[in-house]
DRENNU-881992 format. One record per residue (C-alpha): residue number from 0; x, y negated, z. Coordinates in steps of 0.02 Angstrom, whole numbers. Example, Ala and Ser with C-alpha at 12.3 -4.5 7.8 and 13.67 -1.06 7.14 Angstrom:
// DRENNU-881992
0|615|225|390 $
1|684|53|357 $
***
This chain:
// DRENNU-881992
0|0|0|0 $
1|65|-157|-48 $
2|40|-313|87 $
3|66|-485|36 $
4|195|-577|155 $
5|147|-743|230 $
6|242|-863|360 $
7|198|-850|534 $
8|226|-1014|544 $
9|67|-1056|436 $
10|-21|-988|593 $
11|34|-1170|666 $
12|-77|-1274|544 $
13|-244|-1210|581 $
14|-345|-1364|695 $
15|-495|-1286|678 $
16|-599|-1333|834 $
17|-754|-1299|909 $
18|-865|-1351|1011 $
19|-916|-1271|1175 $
20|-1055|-1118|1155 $
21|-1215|-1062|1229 $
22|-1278|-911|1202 $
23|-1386|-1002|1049 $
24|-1239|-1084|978 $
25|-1166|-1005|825 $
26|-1012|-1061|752 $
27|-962|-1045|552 $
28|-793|-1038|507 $
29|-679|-1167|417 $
30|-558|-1161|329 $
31|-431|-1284|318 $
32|-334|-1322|174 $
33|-149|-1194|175 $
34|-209|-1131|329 $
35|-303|-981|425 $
36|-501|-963|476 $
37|-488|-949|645 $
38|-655|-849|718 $
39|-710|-872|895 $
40|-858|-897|989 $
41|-1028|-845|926 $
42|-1005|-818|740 $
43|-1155|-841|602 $
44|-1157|-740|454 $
45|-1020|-741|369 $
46|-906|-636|238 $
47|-712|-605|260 $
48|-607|-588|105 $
49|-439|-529|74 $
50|-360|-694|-15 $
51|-389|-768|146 $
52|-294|-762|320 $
53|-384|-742|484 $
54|-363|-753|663 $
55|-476|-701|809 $
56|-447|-823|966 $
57|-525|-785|1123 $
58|-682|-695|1126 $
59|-798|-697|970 $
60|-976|-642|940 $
61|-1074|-561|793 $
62|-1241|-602|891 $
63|-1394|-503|873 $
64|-1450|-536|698 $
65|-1288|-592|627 $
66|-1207|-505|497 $
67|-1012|-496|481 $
68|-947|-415|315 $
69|-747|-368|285 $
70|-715|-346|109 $
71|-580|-228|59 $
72|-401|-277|88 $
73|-432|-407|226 $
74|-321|-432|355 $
75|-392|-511|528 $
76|-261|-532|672 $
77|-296|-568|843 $
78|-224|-696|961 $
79|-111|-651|1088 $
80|-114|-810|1193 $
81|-317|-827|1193 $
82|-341|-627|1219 $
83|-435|-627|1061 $
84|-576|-498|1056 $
85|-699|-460|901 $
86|-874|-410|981 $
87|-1013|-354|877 $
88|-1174|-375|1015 $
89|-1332|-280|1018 $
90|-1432|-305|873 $
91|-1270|-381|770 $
92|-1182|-282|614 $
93|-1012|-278|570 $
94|-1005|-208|381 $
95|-797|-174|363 $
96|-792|-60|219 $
97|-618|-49|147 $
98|-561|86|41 $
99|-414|207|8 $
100|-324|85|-77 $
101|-374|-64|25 $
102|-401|-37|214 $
103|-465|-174|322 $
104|-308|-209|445 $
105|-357|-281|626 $
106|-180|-317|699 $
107|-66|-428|818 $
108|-41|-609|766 $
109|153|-566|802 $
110|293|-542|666 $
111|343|-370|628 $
112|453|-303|763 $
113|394|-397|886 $
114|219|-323|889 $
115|173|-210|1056 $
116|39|-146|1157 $
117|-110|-241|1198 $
118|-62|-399|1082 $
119|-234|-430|1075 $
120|-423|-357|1130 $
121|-471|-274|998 $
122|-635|-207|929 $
123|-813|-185|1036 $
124|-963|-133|971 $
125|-1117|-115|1054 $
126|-1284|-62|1008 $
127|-1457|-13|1094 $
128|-1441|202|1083 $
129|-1459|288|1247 $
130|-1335|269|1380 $
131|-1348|361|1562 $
132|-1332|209|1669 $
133|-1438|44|1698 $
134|-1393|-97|1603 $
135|-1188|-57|1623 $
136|-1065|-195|1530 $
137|-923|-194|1450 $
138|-805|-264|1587 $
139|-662|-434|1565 $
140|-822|-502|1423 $
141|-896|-661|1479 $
142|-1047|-694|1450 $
143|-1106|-506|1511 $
144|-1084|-388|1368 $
145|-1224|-292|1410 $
146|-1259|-131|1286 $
147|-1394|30|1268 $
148|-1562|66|1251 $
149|-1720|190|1170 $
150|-1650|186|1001 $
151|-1542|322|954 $
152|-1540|302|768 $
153|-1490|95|793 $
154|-1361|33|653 $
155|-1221|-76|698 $
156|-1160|-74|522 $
157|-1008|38|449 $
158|-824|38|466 $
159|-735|126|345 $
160|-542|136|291 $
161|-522|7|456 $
162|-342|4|552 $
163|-335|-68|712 $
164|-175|-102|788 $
165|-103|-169|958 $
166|-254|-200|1025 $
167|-295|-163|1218 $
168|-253|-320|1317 $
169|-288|-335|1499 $
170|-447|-458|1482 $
171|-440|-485|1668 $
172|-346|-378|1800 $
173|-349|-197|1788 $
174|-488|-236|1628 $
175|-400|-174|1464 $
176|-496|-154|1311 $
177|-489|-3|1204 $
178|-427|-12|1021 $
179|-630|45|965 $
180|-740|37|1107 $
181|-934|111|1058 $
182|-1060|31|1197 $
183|-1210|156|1151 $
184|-1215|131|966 $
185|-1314|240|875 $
186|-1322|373|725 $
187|-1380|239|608 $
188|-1191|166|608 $
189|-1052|228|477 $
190|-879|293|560 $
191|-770|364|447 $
192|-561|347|409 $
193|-535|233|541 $
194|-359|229|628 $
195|-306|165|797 $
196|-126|123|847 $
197|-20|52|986 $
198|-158|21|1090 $
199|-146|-43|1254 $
200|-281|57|1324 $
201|-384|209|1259 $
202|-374|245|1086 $
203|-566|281|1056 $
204|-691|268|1168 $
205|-877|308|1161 $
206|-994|244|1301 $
207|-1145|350|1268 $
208|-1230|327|1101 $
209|-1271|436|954 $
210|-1138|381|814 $
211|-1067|517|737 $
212|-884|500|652 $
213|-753|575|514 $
214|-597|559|500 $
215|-504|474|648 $
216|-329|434|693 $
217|-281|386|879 $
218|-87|349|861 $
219|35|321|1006 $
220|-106|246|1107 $
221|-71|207|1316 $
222|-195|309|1406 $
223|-310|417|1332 $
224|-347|466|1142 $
225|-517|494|1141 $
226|-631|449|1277 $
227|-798|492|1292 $
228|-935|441|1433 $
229|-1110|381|1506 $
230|-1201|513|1402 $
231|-1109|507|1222 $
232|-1218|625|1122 $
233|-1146|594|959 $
234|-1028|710|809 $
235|-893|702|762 $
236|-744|805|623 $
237|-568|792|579 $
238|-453|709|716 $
239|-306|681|746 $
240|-202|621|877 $
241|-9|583|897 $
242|68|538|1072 $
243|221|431|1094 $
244|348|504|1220 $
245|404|345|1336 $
246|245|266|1392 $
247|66|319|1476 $
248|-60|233|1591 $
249|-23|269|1796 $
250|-217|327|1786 $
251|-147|467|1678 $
252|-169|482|1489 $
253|-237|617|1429 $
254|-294|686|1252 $
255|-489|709|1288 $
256|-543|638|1434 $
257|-708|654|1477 $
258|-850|608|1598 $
259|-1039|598|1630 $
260|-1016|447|1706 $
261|-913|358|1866 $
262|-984|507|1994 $
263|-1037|660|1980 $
264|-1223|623|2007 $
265|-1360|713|1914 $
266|-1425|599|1758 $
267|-1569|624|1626 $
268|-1443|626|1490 $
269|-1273|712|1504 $
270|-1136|677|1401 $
271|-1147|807|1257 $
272|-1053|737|1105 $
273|-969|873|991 $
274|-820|865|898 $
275|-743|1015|811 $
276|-571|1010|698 $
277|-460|899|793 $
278|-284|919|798 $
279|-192|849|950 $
280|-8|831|973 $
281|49|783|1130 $
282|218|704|1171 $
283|320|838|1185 $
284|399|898|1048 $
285|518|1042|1136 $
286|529|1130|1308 $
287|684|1001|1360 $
288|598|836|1313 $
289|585|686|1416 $
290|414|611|1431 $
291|327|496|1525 $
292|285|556|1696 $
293|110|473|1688 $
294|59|612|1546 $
295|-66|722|1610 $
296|-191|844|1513 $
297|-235|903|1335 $
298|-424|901|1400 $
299|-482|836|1559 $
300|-656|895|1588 $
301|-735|780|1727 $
302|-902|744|1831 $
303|-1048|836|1762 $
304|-984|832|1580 $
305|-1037|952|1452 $
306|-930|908|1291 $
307|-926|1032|1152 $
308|-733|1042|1070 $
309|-732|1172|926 $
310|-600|1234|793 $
311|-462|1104|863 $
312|-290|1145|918 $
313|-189|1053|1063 $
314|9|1079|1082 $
315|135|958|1182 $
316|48|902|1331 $
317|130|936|1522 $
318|-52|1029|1561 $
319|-161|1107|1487 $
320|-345|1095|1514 $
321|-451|1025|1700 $
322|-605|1049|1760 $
323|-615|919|1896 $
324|-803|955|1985 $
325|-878|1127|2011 $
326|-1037|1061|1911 $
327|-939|1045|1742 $
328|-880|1248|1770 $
329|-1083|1258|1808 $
330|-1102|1183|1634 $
331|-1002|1253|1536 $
332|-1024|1448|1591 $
333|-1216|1388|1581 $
334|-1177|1347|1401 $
335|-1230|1161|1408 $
336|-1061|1114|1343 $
337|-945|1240|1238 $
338|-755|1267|1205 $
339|-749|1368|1056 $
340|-614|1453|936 $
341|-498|1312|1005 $
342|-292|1323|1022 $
343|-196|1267|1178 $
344|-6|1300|1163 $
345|60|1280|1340 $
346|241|1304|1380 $
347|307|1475|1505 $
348|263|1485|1668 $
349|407|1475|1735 $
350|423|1296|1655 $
351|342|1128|1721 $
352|186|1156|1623 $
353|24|1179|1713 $
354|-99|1273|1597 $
355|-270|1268|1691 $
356|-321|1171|1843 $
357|-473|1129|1951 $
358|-537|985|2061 $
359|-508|998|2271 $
360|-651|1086|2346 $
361|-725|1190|2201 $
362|-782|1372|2222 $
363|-701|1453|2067 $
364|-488|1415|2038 $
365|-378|1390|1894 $
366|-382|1596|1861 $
367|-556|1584|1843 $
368|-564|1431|1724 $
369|-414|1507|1622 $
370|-514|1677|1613 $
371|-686|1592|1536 $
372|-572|1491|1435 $
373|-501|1644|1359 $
374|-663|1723|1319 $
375|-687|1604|1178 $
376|-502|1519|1131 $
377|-332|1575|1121 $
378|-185|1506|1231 $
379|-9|1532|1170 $
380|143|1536|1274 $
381|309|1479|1227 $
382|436|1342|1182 $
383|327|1204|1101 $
384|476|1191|972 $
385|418|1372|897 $
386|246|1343|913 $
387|223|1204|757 $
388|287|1362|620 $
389|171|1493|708 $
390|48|1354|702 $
391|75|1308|519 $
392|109|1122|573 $
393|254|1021|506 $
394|359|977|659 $
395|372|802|582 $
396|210|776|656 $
397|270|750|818 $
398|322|584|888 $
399|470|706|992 $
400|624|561|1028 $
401|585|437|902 $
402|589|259|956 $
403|436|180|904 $
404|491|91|739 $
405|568|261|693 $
406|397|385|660 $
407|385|441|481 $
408|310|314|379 $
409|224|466|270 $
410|217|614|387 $
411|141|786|309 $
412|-10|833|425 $
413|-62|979|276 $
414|-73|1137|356 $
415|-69|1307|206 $
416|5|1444|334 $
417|8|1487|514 $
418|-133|1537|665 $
419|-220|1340|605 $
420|-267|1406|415 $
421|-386|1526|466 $
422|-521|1555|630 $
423|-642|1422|608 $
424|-803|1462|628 $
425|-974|1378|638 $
426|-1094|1494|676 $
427|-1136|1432|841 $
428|-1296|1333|840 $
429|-1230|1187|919 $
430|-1109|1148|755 $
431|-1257|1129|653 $
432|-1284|1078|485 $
433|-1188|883|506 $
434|-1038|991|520 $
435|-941|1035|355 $
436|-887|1213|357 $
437|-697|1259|363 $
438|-601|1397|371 $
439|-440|1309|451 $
440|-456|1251|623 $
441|-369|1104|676 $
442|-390|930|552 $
443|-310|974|408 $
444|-313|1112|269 $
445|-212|1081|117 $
446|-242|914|96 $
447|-180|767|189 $
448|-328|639|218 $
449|-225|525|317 $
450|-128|490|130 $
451|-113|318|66 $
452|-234|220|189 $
453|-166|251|353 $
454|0|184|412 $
455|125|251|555 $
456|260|128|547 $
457|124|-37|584 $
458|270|-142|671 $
459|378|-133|520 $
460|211|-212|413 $
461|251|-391|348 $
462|61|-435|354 $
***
């Protein structure tokens, strides 16, 4: 993909001002002459286009009944200094659809190699599908970003061939943004090819809500890669993930994480999404690597969830999988949630590695988890270093001791051999007929969808 470079410096003649909003007040952006559309505040209807340059300061608003449409090839970058957040509010539409050729790019407002973590707050969108808790808010938005309701076939729009990158700054203390956060939007939204990286936070993360998604990349993100919650009932196919060796969140990062919500009380609507051929490589590449301490599980299974995870493979993480409350066991060997035809490479026992876990004061233990596990997955043992042939994954995959400038600008995700290129299967009635059928488990047969659109060396982009 070829990027047009432009001065930073041109950054430094926008004196676009406006005035102080209400929640009525809409602002339209202008565009000064050499210079960038700067969007913030509440934003009316407007269309982005690609021979222009824009910058997201502080917190803007696609308000209920606004339209915002990207047009292939645009590049929006958000400010660093004013925390700039897009936020697409109930009842709004954001319509971003790039294509192969021509992503949409969200990004830092910094020069290449300087960009990091949490430049900026990334992308919110909310939307009136069910949700398991009463009126709950996105937290650090001001006013209230309120999202959910009765609708579960609401449409915030479509996002399509969309990067985001360096997104997930601390909006107030302890109150980072994700890279994509999904406040209860529903099935009537498009999600497909959309990739993630460097974020400061979670890579994805669905707050209840119906949407159901294709093709998604969570790169070298801080905590978790995919984080699902308050009822998520959504689908999703074709993952993948890629963890970056030297930093994680103190919470713990994790590959799924998932809860019903922030206790393990009993709800109406439990969180129930499915997602099946998702392949998930942790940061470490061999037995003997260094990694971040703050690394925790490939799936962390928490208060009252009952995910579905089908025909995905997870190698490289320090543990294996949790089950943190005795009611997600209860769910799970009840059949409410499902872990089927799955992968989890976990290193010997005599190493560091922790393959199964459980929660303090549960009745069943880690032998018991590890033995329903079993029933329907395989676990392989040994040196993560062997396990990418046997697998049929390139080991160029992994992030292993690359410094973060240095990951393969064009890795090979194509899998044509190994354990990955057959044992799908989606006979089960909860992978109904949204699903396409495979026979390879994990993201990837023999072809590469991540080809041409994505990009795994963002910091060295001269945007």
């Amino acid at each position: 993909m070829k990027i047009t470079k432009f001065l930073m410096a041109s950054f430094l003649l926008s004196a676009v001002t406006f005035v102080g909003c209400s929640d009525d007040d809409t602002n339209t952006p202008v565009v000064p002459i050499d210079s960038v559309v700067v969007l913030e505040g509440n934003l009316e209807t407007t269309t982005l286009t690609k021979d222009k340059k824009y910058l997201i300061k502080g917190q803007a608003f696609v308000r209920n009944g606004k339209v915002l449409t990207i047009q292939p090839g645009t590049i929006i970058k958000g400010d660093k200094g004013t925390k700039g957040t897009l936020i697409i509010d109930r009842g709004g539409k954001i319509e971003a659809v790039g294509t192969e050729a021509e992503p949409i790019v969200m990004t830092s407002n910094l020069p290449a190699g300087n960009r990091d973590r949490g430049d900026w707050g990334g992308l919110v969108i909310l939307g009136n599908a069910p949700v398991n808790q009463t009126n709950p808010e996105i937290e650090g938005i001001t006013p209230a970003a309120v999202y959910g309701g009765t609708d579960a076939a609401d449409d915030s729009g479509a996002l399509k061939y969309v990067r985001v990158e360096y997104a997930g700054i601390e909006l107030t203390p302890n109150n980072e943004t994700n890279s994509i956060t999904l406040g209860a939007v529903g099935s009537g939204t498009e999600l497909e090819y959309c990739q993630v990286s460097f974020g400061g936070d979670d890579g994805f993360e669905w707050f209840g809500g119906t949407v159901n998604g294709k093709y998604l990349i969570s790169f070298a993100s801080w905590d978790d890669s995919f984080d699902v919650d308050f009822g998520y009932s959504g689908k999703n196919q074709f993952g993948v993930e890629v963890r970056y060796a030297s930093f994680a969140d103190q919470s713990g990062s994790n590959s799924f994480e998932t809860d019903n919500g922030p206790n393990d009380n009993v709800t109406t609507l439990l969180t129930a999404g499915l997602f099946s051929n998702f392949t998930c490589v942790g940061p470490k590449a061999t037995n003997a690597q260094s990694i971040n301490a703050n690394y925790q599980h490939s799936l962390d299974l928490r208060r009252r969830t009952a995910l579905t995870i089908a025909n995905s493979v997870f190698i490289g993480y320090p543990r294996g999988l949790r089950m943190n409350q005795q009611s997600v066991y209860d769910n799970y060997v009840a059949g409410t949630g499902k872990l089927l035809n799955n992968i989890l490479v976990i290193q010997p026992a005599s190493s560091s590695i922790i393959p199964f876990a459980v929660g303090s004061g549960m009745t069943v233990n880690a032998t018991d988890v590890q033995t329903w596990f079993n029933a329907t997955n395989t676990t392989i043992t040994g040196a993560i270093e062997d396990q990418f042939a046997v697998l049929g994954l390139n080991a160029n995959v992994a992030f292993g001791s690359n410094v973060a400038t240095a990951y393969p600008a064009n890795p090979s995700f194509a899998v044509t051999a190994g354990s990955l290129a057959t044992g799908a299967s989606f006979t089960d009635a909860k992978l109904n007929t949204w699903f396409t059928p495979t026979t390879y488990r994990g993201a990837f047969g023999a072809t590469d969808w991540t080809d041409v659109w994505a990009n795994f060396t963002p910091n060295n982009s001269a945007y």
